[in-house]
PLY file of the C-alpha trace (Angstrom):
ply
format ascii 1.0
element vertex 153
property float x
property float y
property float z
element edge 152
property int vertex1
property int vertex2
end_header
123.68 63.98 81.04
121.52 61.80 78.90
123.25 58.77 77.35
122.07 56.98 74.25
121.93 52.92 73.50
125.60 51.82 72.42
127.69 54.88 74.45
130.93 53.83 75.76
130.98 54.72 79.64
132.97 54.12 82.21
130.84 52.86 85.97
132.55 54.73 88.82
134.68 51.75 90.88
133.97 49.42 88.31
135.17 50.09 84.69
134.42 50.70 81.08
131.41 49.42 78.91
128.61 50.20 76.79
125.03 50.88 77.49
123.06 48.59 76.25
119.35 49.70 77.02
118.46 53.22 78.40
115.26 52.97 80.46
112.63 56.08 80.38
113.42 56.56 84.27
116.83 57.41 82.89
118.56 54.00 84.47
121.12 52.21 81.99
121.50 48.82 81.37
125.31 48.78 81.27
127.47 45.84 80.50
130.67 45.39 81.10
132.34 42.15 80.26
129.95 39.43 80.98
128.28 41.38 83.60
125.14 43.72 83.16
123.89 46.05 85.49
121.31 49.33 86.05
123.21 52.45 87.05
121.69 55.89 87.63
123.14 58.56 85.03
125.05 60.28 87.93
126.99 56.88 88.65
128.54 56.89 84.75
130.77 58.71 83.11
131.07 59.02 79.00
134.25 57.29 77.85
135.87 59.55 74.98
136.45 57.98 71.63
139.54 55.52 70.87
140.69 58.27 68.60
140.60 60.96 71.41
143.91 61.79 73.20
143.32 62.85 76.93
146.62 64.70 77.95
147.92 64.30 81.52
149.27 67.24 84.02
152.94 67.11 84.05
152.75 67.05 87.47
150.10 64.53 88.19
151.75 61.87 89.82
151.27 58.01 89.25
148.22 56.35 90.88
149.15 54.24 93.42
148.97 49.69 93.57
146.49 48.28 95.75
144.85 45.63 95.87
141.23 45.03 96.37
140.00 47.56 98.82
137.66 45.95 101.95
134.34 47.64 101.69
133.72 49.69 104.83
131.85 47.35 107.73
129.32 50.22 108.52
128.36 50.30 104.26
128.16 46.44 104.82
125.61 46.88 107.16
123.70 49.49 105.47
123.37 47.85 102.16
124.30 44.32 103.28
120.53 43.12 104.19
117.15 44.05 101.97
114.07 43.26 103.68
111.37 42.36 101.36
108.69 41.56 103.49
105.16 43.36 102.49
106.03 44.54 99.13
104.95 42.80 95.74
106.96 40.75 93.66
107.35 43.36 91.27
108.22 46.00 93.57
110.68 43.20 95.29
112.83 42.96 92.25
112.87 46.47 91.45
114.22 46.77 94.81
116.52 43.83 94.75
118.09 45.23 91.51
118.64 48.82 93.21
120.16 47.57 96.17
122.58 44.71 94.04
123.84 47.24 92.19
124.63 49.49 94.90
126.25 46.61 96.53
128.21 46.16 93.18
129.41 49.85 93.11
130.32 49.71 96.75
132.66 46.21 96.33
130.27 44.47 98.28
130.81 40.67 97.90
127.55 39.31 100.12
124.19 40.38 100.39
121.16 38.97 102.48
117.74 39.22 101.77
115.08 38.69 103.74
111.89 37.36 101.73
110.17 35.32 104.48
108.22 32.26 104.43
104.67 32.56 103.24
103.04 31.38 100.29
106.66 31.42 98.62
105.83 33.59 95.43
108.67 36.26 96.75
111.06 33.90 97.10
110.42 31.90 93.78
110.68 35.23 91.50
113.43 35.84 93.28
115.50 33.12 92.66
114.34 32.66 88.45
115.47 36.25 88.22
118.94 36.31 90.56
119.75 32.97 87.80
119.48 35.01 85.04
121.58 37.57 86.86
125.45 37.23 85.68
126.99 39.75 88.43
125.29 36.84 90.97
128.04 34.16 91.22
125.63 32.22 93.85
123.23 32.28 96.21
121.26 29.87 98.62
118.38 29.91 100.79
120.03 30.50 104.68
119.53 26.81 106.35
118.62 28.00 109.66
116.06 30.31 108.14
114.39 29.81 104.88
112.78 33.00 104.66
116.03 34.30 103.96
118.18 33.80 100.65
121.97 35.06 100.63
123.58 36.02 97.25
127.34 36.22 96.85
128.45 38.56 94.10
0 1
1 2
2 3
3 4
4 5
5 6
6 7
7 8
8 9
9 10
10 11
11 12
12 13
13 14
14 15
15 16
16 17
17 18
18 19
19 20
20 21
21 22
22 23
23 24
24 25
25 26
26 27
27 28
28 29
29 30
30 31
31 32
32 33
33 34
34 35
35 36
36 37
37 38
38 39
39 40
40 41
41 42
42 43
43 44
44 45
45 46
46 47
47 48
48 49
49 50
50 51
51 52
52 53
53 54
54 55
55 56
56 57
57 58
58 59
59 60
60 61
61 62
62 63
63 64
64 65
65 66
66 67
67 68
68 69
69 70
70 71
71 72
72 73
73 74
74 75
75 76
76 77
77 78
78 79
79 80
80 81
81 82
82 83
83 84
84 85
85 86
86 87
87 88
88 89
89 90
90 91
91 92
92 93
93 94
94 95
95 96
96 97
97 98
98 99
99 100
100 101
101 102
102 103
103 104
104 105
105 106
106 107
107 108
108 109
109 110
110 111
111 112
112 113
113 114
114 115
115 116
116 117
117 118
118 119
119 120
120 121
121 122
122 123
123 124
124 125
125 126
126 127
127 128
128 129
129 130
130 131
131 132
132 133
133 134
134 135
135 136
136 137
137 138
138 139
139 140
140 141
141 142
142 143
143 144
144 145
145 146
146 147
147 148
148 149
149 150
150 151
151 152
């Protein structure tokens, strides 16, 4: 399903907000609250108008408390590390944005990635574009190796 600039939608595992930007690989900017993210189409859902009424099975029964669910150690590994090494700096961010908001979607709270040393241009785009970034709540180059940077979301 296509979905068009100002479209309530709700981000599976995340919540309700409104596209802001719709990108011609189909990716929306989506922002909900103070945060803004890219999602795929197939990771939103539209959100029906305040007027709507949804009505509930009679039988459906009552969703369940819990609190905030730990994200699954083997999905930690998987998307918990980006390596960045070899790529351009454009093709590092497009990467980086992928992977932070897969990490977003999956409740991941940490992420590492691996930029190496070099000449430092990586690293440096890196870090102007995670501070512009308002689903990044920190980050900081590792102090045993500063070819890696860790962001905490």
């Amino acid at each position: 399903m296509a979905h068009q600039e100002g479209e309530r939608v709700r981000v599976r595992g995340l919540g309700s907000g409104v596209v802001r930007a719709v990108r011609r690989d189909g990716r929306c900017l989506v922002e909900i609250g103070a945060a803004r993210m890219l999602c795929r189409p197939d990771e939103l859902e539209a959100v029906e108008p305040a007027g709507a009424t949804r009505r509930r099975p009679a039988a459906a029964p009552a969703p369940a408390a819990a609190g905030p669910a730990e994200p699954d150690p083997a999905l930690q590994r998987r998307l918990g590390s980006l390596d960045l090494h070899g790529l351009t700096v454009e093709e590092a961010l497009r990467l980086v944005d992928d992977r932070l908001n897969e990490a977003l979607l999956a409740g991941l709270g940490r992420l590492e990635i691996v930029h190496g040393k070099g000449q430092g241009r990586i690293r440096a785009a890196l870090h102007r574009h995670l501070q512009a970034m308002p689903s990044v709540r920190r980050f900081e180059l590792d102090p045993r190796n500063p070819g890696v940077t860790h962001l905490y979301l």
